[in-house]
N, C-alpha and C positions, 0 to 999 in steps of 0.2 A: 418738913415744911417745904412747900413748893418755892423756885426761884423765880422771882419774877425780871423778867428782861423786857426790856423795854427796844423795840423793833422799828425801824423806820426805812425798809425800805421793800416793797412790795414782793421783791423777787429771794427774797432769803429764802434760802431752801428749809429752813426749820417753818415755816410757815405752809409747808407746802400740803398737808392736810388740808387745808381750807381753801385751796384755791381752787376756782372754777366752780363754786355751789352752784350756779342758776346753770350751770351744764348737764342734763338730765339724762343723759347716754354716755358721757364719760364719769359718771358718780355713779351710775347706774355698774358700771363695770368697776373702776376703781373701788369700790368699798369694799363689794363683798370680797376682791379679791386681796383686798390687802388687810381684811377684817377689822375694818374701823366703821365708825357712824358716826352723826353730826348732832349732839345736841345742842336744842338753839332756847336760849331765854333762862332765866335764873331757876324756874320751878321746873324744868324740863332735867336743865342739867340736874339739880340735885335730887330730882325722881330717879334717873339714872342708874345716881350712885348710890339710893337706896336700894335698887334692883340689884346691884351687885355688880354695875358694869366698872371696871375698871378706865382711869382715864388714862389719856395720855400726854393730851396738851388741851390748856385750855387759852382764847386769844379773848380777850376784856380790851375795852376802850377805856380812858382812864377814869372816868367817874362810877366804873363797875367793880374796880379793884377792893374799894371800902365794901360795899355790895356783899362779894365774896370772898372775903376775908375768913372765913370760918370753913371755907372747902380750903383755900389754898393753904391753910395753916397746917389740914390734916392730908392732903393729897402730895406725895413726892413729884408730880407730873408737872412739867418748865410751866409759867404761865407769862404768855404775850401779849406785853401792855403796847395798843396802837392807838394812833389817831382813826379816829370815824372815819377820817378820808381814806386812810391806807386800809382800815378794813371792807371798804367798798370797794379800792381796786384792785386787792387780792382775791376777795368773796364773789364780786360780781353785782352783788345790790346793797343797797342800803339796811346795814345792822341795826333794827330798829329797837330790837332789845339789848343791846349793846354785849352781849356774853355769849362765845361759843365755847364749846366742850368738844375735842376729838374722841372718843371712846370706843375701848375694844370690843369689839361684838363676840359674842360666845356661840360655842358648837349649837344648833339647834337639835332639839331631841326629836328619838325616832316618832313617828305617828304613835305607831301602837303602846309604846310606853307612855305617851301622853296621853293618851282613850284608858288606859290601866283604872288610873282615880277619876276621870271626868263623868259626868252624866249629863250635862248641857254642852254641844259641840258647835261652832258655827262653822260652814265649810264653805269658803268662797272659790268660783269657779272664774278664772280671767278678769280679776277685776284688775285694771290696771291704772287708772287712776289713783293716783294721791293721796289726794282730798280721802274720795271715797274708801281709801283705807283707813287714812286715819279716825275718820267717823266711826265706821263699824267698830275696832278698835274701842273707841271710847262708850260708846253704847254699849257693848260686851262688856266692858269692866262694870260698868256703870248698873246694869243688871242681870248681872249674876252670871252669864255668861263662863264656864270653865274652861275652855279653849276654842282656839280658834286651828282650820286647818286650809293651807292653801294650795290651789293647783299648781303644778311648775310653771306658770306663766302669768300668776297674780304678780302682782308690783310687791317691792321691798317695804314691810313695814317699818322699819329701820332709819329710810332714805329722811329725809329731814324734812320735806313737807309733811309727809304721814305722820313722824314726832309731834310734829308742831301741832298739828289739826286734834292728834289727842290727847294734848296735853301730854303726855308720858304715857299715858295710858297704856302702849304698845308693851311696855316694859310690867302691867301688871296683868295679862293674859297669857298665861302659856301660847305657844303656835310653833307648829311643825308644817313640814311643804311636803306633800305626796308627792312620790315620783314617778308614777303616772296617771293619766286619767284618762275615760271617768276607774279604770282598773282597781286603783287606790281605796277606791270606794270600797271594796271588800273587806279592806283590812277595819272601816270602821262597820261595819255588819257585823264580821265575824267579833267585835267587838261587844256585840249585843244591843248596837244601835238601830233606833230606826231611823231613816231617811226620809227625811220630808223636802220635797219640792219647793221654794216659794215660786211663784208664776202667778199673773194676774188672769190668765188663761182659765175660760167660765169653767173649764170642764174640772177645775180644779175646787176642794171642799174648802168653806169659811174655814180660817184657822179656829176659831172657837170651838165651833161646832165637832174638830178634832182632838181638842182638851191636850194638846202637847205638852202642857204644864202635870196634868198624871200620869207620864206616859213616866216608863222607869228610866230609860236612856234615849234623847232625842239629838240626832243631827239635822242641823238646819241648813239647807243648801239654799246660797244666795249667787245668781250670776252677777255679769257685769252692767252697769250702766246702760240704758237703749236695747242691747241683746237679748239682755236677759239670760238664763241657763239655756245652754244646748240643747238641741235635741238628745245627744246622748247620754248627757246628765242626767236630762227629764224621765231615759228609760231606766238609767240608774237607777231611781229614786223609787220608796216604798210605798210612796205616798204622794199625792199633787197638793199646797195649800194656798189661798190665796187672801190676803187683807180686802175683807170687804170695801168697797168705794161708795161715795156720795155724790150729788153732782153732776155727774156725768166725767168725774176725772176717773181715767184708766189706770192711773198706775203712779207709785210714788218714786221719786230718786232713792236710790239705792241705799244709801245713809239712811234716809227718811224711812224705808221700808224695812232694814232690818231693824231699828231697834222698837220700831211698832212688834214685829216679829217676836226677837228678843222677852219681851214684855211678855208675848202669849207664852211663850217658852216657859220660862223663868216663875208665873204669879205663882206666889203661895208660896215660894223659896226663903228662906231666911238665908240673908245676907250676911257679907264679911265685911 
C-alpha cells in the first residue's frame, strides 16, 4: 500500500518529477533521460498501469485521493497529497483533472522485431507536434493499426500532451524510432512491406483505387503538418496515395488525414 504524504511546499525535492510540465525543451530532455513520463487524468493514469508501466509517484489534490484509492492501495509508489494551488506552482498550469502519475517508461523495441508480428504499420516522418501525435496514436489503436514507426526527429509519444490527446492510446500501439532516415526505411521492406506514400500530390493514386486493405503487409507513411513527407521519403516510397478531396479543399490536418488513411488501410480487418 502506497504512503500518502501530504506536501506543502512547492520546492520539496520529492516533488521534483513534476515540476516545470508547461516547459516543452526541458521535459523534452529530462524524461527520456531519466526514463520517466507524465501521466495526467484518472483514465490515462490507470491505462498506464494496465500497459504495464510501472509507477513511481503519484501527486493527487485532496478530493482525488478517495478517486484513487484502489491504485494507491495496490501501487508501493509515495503518493502526494497537494493543494490545487501548490500543484499549479510546482506543474506550471492549472491541474484540471486533479491526478498526476510519474511513470517509468520502458526500453523501446527494435524496429524489426516490431515488423516480426505486424501487418498494418504507420510510419511518421517529422511529425513534431503534440497534439498531432497524440491523434495519430489514438486513430491507430482505434483502427486496427499494428504499429507505429518514428523518424528520429518525430516528437515523444510519451511527453504528456501526446498522452493526454490519446487518451492512453500511446500505451496500446507498439512503436519503435528508426535510426535513420529515410535509410530505416529498408529494414521495413526487407520486412515484406510495402510503402505507401500519403501526399495530396495529383500525381499520386486514390487510395481506394489501391485496395491497401488486400495488400498482405502495408506501411503507411505520413509527414508532418504543412510539409508534408519529404522529397526523400516520397522517393523512398513504393507507392504515392492520396485521400480524394471535395470542395475545392487540398488537403486535411494530419490527424484528420491518417485516420481517414488508417480506415483505407485497416477495412475488412477484424478487430481486437
Amino acid at each position: 500500500m502506497a504512503e500518502i504524504i501530504t506536501v506543502d511546499d512547492p520546492d520539496d525535492p520529492r516533488l521534483r518529477d513534476y515540476t516545470g510540465l508547461t516547459d516543452v525543451e526541458l521535459r523534452r530532455r529530462r524524461e527520456p533521460e531519466e526514463g520517466l513520463f507524465i501521466a495526467e487524468g484518472e483514465k490515462v493514469i490507470r491505462r498506464a498501469r494496465q500497459a504495464g508501466y510501472a509507477m513511481r509517484s503519484m501527486l493527487l489534490s485532496a478530493k482525488w485521493v478517495d478517486v484513487m484509492r484502489d491504485v494507491i492501495d495496490e501501487v508501493p509508489a509515495p503518493v502526494y497529497a497537494v493543494h490545487p494551488d501548490l500543484a499549479e506552482r510546482v506543474t506550471g498550469y492549472h491541474v484540471h483533472r486533479g491526478a498526476l502519475a510519474s511513470m517509468q517508461r520502458k526500453p523501446l523495441p527494435e524496429p524489426a522485431d516490431l515488423l516480426t508480428t505486424a501487418r498494418r504499420v504507420a510510419v511518421m516522418e517529422s511529425v513534431n507536434d503534440h497534439t498531432n501525435i497524440g491523434a495519430i496514436f489514438r486513430s491507430a489503436a482505434a483502427l486496427g493499426m499494428d504499429a507505429v514507426l518514428l523518424s528520429p526527429d518525430c516528437a515523444d509519444p510519451l511527453y504528456r500532451r501526446s498522452v493526454k490527446v490519446s487518451m492512453g492510446a500511446v500505451f496500446s500501439v507498439p512503436y519503435a524510432r528508426l535510426d535513420t532516415w529515410p535509410r530505416g526505411l529498408e529494414t521495413v521492406r526487407e520486412a515484406g512491406f510495402r510503402l505507401l506514400a500519403l501526399t495530396p500530390d495529383e500525381k499520386a493514386t486514390a487510395i481506394d483505387e489501391v485496395a491497401p486493405h488486400r495488400l498482405e503487409r502495408v506501411a503507411l507513411m505520413l509527414g508532418a503538418e504543412g510539409e508534408g513527407l519529404s522529397a526523400k521519403a516520397l522517393r523512398a516510397a513504393d507507392e504515392w496515395v492520396r485521400i480524394p478531396m471535395a470542395h475545392g479543399v487540398d488537403s486535411l490536418n494530419v490527424g484528420a488525414a491518417a485516420a481517414v488513411a488508417f480506415y483505407a488501410v485497416t477495412a475488412g480487418r477484424p478487430q481486437a
